[in-house]
VOGU-3710 file (C-alpha; in Angstrom, 3 decimals, decimal comma):
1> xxxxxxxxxx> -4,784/-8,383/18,614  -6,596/-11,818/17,068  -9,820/-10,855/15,079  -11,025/-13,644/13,026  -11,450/-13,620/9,420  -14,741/-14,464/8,054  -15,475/-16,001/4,769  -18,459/-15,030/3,651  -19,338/-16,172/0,152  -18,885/-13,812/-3,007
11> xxxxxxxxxx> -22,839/-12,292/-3,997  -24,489/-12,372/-7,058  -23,462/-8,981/-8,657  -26,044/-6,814/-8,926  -25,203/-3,183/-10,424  -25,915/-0,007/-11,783  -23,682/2,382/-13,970  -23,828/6,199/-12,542  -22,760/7,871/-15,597  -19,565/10,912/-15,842
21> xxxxxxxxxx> -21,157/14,460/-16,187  -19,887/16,603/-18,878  -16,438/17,346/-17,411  -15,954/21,440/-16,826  -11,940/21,417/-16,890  -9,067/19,433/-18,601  -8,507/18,195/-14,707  -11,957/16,838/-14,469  -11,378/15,233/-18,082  -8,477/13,450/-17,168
31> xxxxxxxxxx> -9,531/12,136/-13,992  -13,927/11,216/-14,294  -15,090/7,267/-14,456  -17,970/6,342/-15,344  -18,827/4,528/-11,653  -20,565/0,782/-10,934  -22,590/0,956/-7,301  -23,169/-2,726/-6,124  -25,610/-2,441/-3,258  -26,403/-4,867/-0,079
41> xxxxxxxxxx> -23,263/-7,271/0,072  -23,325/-9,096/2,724  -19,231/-8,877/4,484  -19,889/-10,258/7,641  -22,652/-11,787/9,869  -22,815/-10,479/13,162  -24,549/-12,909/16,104  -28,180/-13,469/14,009  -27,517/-10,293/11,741  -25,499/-9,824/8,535
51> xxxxxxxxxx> -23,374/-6,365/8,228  -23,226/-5,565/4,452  -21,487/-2,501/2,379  -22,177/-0,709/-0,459  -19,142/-0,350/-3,520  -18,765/2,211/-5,829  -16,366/1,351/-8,148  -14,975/2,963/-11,025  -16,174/1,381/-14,421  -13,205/-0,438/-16,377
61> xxxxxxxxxx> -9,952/-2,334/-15,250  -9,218/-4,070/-12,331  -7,084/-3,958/-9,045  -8,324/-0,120/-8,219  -7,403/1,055/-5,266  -9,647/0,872/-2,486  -10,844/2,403/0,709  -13,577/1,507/3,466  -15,417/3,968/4,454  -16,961/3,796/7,991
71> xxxxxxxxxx> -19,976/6,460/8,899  -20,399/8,571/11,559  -23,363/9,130/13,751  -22,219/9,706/17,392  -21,466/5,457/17,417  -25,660/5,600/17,559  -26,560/6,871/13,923  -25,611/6,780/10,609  -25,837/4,746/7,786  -23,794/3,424/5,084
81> xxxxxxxxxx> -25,373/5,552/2,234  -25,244/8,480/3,853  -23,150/11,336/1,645  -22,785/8,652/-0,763  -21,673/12,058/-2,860  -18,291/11,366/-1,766  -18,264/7,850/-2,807  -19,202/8,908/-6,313  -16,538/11,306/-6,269  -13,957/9,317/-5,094
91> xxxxxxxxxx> -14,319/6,382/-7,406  -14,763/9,013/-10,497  -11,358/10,181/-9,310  -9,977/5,956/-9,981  -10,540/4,922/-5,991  -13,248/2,355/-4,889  -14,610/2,819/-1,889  -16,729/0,289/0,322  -19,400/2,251/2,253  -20,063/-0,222/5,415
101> xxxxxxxxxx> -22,199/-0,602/8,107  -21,285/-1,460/11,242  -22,618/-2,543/14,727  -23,648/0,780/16,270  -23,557/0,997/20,379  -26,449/0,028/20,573  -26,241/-3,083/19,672  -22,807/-3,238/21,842  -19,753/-1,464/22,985  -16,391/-1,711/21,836
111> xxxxxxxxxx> -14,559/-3,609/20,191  -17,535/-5,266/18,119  -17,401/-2,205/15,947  -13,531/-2,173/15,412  -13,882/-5,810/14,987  -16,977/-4,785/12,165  -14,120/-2,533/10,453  -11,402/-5,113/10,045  -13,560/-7,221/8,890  -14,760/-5,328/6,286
121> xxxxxxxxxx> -10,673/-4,612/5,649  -10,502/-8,545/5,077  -13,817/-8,625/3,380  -11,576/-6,551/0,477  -8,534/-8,769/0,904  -10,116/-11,692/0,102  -13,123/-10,971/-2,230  -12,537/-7,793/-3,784  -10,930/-8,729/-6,725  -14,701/-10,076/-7,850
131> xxxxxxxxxx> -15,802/-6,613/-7,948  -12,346/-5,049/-9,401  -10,696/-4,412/-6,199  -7,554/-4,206/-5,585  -6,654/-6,870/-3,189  -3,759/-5,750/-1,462  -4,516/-3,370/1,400  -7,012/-0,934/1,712  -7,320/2,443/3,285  -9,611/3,037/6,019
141> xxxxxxxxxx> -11,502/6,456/5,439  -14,515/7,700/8,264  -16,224/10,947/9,246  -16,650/11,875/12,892  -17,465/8,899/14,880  -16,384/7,185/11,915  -12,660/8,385/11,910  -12,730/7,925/15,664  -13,457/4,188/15,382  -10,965/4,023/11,830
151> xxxxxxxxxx> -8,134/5,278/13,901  -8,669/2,891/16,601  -8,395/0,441/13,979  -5,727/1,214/12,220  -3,784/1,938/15,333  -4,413/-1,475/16,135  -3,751/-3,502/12,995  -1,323/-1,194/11,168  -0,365/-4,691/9,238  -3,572/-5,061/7,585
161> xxxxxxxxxx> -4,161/-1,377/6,290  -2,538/0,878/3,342  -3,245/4,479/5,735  -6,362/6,403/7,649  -7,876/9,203/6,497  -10,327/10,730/9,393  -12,686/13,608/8,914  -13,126/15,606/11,871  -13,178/12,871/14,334  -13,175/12,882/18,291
171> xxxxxxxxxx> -9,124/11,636/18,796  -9,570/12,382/22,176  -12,136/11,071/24,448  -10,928/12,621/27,851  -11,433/15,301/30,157  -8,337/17,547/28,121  -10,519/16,495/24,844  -13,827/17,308/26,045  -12,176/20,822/27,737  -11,555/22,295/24,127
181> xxxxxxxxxx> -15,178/23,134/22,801  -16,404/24,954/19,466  -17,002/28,669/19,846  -20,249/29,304/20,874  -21,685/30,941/17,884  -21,245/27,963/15,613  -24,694/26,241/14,525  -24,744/22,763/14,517  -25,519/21,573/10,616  -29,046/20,660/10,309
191> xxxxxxxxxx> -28,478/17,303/8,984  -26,960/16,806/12,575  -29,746/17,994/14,224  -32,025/16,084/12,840  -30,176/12,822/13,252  -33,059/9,977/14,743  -31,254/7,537/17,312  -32,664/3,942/17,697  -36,158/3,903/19,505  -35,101/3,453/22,972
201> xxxxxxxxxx> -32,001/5,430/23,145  -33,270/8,768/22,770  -32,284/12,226/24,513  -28,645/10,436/25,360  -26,455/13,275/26,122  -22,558/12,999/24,953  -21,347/11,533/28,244  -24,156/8,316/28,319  -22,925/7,442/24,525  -19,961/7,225/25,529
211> xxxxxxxxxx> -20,844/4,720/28,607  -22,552/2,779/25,989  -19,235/2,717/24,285  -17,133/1,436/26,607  -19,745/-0,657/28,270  -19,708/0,873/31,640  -22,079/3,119/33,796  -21,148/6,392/33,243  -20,342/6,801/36,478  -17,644/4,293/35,850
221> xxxxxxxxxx> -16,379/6,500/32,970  -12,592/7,035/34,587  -10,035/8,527/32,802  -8,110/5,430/32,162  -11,048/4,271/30,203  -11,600/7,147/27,820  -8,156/7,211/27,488  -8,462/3,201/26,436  -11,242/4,255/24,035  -9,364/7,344/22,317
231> xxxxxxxxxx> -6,900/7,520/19,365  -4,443/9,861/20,946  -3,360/7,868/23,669  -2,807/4,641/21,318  -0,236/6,323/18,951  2,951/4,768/18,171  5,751/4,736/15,804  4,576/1,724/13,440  0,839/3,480/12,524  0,116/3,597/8,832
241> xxxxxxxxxx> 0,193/6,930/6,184  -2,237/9,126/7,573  -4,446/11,996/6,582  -6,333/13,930/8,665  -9,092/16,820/7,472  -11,390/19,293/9,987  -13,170/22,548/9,126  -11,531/25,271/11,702  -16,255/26,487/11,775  -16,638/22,925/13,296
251> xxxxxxxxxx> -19,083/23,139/15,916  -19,143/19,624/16,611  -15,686/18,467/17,184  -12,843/21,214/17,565  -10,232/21,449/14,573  -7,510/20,557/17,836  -8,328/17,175/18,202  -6,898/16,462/14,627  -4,070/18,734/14,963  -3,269/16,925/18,460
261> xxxxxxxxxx> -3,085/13,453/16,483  -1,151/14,332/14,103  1,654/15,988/16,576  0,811/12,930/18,649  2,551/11,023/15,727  4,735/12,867/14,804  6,109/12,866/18,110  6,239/8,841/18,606  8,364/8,970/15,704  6,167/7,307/12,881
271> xxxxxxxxxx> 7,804/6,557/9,826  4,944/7,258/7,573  3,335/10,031/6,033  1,418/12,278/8,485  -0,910/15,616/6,679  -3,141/17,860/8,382  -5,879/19,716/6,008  -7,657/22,718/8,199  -10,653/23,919/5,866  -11,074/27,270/6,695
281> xxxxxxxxxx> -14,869/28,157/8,362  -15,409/24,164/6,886  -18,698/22,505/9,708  -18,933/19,315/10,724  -20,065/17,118/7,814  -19,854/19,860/5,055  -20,299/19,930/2,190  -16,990/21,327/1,451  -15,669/17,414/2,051  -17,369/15,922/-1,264
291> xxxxxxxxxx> -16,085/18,651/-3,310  -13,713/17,582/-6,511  -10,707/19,645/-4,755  -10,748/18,046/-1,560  -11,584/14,761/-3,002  -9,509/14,734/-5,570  -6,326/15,720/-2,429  -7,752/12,517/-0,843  -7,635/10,033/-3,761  -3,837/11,185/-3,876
301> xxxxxxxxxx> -3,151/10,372/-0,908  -5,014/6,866/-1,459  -3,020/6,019/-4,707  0,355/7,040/-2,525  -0,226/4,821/0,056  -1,819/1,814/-1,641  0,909/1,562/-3,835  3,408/1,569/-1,505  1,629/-1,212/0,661  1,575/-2,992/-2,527
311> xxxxx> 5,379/-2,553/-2,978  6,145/-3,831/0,212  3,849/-6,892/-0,381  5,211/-7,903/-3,592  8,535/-7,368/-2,934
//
């Protein structure tokens, strides 16, 4: 796969400092930053409109470790700055994270927003060390439609990234994926439920998003195309470190589809690390996932993996 690099120019830094609370533990001591938000940089323009990210950095040194962190939104919604929480967390643990937006399908199916992703992935590789970046690779990190379109990516371009993590993303976009369903006495989290689509593209149902994905009526929706469009079916033995995380109360996305991935890789003999978390009773998008204990489990993983990619650059 060819995407081209852009070089957009390093912006003016503009900054604040989001001070360390009183830690509550020795763990919390040893681990809090004071973190640095830089808002609005532009990483890539997009046809007449520029795609920009948000970085939350942890305050001191250089060369942190660094993931991209795509949204999710049912490929419609979203926003970079939502549950910044777990941005804030994350870099107070040492990681920086770029919080991106991306080309929703709205605006287009795929591969623009895959094509968004890596280019925020070379947006870090070649500008990131402005802002105290590592520059080496980066891990991509996204929630729900966001881990969906992250492990698309990294699938495709193992080369250019450190490891995935995916929150309770769709891995499966076919008829076996849709069959498995949350129980029926799961509520759907508020915040979900009051999710506003672009004006024109209300009351899609699940099916008609994912037309818009693929760019194709939905009667044209075949099997060979959601299978072209989901994670599960592009596994293979080269895919980076990955890390996977669902709440077994998900009433969104059933805790399966990440368990399926992950014995998806397993089986195509990867040689990387492959984890499953399964938060007990854990909803879509809870708030369980900023918390210091799971964060903390992901910024491990992040450190693990980016400095092994650095190894095997450097050596």
């Amino acid at each position: 796969m060819a995407t081209a690099r852009h070089q957009a120019p390093v912006p003016p830094m503009r900054s604040v400092t989001i001070p360390t609370p009183v830690p509550t533990s020795r763990r919390t001591m040893r681990a809090a930053h004071d973190v640095v938000e830089t808002c609005d940089v532009v990483y890539r323009q997009a046809g007449d409109a520029d795609l920009r990210l948000d970085l939350y950095v942890p305050e001191g040194g250089t060369s942190r470790p660094s993931v991209v962190y795509v949204h999710g939104g049912a490929w419609l919604m979203g926003g970079r700055r939502e549950f910044s929480e777990r941005f804030v967390a994350l870099a107070r643990a040492g990681v920086a994270v770029a919080s991106i937006d991306y080309r929703t399908i709205d605006r287009g199916p795929y591969p623009r927003q895959r094509d968004d992703i890596l280019g925020a992935i070379d947006w870090v590789t070649e500008h990131g060390a402005a802002y105290g970046l590592s520059t080496d690779r980066a891990v991509l990190m996204g929630a729900s439609a966001g881990a969906h379109l992250s492990a698309l990516a990294a699938f495709a371009a193992p080369d250019r990234v450190a490891g995935f993590v995916g929150l309770f993303g769709r891995y499966d976009l076919t008829s076996a994926g849709s069959a498995v369903v949350p129980a029926s006495h799961l509520q759907v989290p508020e915040v979900i439920r009051k999710s506003v689509p672009p004006p024109g593209f209300e009351g899609l149902d699940h099916r008609a998003r994912l037309a818009l994905l693929a760019g194709v009526e939905p009667g044209d929706l075949s099997e060979a195309v959601l299978g072209g469009l989901s994670p599960l079916a592009q596994v293979h033995a080269g895919a980076p470190a990955v890390l996977l995380a669902h709440g077994t109360g998900d009433a969104v996305v059933h805790h399966s589809h990440s368990v399926r991935l992950a014995e998806a890789l397993v089986s195509a003999g990867t040689r990387e690390e492959v984890s499953v978390m399964l938060l007990p009773g854990a909803n879509h998008e809870d708030p369980v996932f900023a918390g210091a204990r799971f964060l903390d489990g992901v910024a491990e993983f992040v450190h693990r993996c980016t400095a092994q990619a650095g190894a095997r650059l450097h050596s």
